[in-house]
C-alpha positions as CSV (number, residue, x, y, z in Angstrom):
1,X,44.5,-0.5,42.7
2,X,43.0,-4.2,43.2
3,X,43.4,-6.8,41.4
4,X,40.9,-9.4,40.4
5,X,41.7,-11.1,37.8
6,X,45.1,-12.5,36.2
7,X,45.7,-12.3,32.3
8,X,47.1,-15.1,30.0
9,X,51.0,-14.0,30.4
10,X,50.1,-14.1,34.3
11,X,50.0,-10.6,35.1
12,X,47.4,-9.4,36.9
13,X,44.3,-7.3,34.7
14,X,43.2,-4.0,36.6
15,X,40.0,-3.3,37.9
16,X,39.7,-0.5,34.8
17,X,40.7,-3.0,32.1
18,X,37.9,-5.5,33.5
19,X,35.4,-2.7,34.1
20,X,36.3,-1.4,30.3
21,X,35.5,-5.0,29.1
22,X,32.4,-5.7,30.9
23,X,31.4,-2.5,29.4
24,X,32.1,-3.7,26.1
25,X,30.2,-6.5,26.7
26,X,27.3,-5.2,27.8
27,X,27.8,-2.6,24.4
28,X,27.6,-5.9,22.3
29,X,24.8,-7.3,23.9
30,X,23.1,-4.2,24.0
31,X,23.6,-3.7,19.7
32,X,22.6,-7.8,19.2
33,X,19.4,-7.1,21.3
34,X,19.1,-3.8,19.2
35,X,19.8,-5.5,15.8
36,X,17.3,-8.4,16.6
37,X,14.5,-6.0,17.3
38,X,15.7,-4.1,14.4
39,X,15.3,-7.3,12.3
40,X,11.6,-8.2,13.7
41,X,10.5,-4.7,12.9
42,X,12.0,-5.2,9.4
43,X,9.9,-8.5,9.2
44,X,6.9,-6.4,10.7
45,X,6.8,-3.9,8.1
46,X,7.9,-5.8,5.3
47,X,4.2,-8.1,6.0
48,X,2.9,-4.8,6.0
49,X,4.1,-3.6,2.6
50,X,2.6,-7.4,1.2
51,X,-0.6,-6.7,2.9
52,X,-0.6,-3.1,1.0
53,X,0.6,-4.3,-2.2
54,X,-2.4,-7.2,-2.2
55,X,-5.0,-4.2,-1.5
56,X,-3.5,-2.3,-4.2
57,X,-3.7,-4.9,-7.1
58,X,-7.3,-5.5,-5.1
59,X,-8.2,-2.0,-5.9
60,X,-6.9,-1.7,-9.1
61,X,-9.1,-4.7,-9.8
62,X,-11.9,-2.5,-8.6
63,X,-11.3,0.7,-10.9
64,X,-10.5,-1.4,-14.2
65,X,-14.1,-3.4,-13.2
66,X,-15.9,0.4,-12.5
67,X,-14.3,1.8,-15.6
68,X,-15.8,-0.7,-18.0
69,X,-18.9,-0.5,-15.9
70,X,-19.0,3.1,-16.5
71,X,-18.1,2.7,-20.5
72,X,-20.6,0.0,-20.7
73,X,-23.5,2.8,-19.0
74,X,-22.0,6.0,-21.1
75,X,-22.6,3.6,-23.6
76,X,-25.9,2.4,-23.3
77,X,-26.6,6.5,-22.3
78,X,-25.6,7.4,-25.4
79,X,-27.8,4.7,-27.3
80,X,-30.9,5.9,-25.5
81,X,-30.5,9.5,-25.9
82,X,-30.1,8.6,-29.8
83,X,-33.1,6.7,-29.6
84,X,-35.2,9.8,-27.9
85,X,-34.1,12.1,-30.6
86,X,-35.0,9.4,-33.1
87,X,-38.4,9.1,-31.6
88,X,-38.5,13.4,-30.9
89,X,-37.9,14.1,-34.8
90,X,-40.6,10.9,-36.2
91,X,-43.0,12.4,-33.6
92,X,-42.6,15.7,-35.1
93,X,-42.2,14.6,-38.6
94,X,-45.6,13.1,-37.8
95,X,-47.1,16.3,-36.3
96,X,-46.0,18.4,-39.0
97,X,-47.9,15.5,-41.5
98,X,-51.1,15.9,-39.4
99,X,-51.0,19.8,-39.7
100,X,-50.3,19.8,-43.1
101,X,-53.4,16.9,-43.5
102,X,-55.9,19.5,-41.6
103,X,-54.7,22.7,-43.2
């Protein structure tokens, strides 16, 4: 066994204790590194979710506009098809005056 380093009460640390703690150290860097990436994609798809939520309020905005659009049309439909029949039963309250007139 060789010996490379000495610890704090003087004795000297094995080659397995200082291979065992650079491992640890390179576990601990190896979960900060992880954990920072971990935060950014966080960050990444927390701007994502803000972006979404603006196009959904955006798009709800739409469909309230298009649904009073299309109950302002229905409306006006309706309107003009009660006009038509309004005009369809003068125009043959007025034929049936002109027949009765000739006959």
């Amino acid at each position: 066994m060789s010996v490379l380093s000495f610890s704090s009460e003087g004795g000297p640390i094995p080659d397995t204790a200082i291979h065992d703690f650079k491992r640890l150290e390179e576990a601990v860097a190896s979960l900060v590194d992880r954990y920072g990436r971990a935060q950014r994609e966080i960050a990444s798809l927390r701007a994502q979710l803000a972006e979404r939520d603006q196009l959904i309020r955006s798009k709800d905005g739409e469909i309230r506009d298009l649904s009073q659009r299309r109950q302002e049309t229905a409306r006006r439909l309706d309107g003009l098809v009660d006009e038509l029949t309004r005009l369809d039963d003068e125009l043959a309250t007025h034929a049936r005056g002109e027949s009765a007139a000739a006959g």
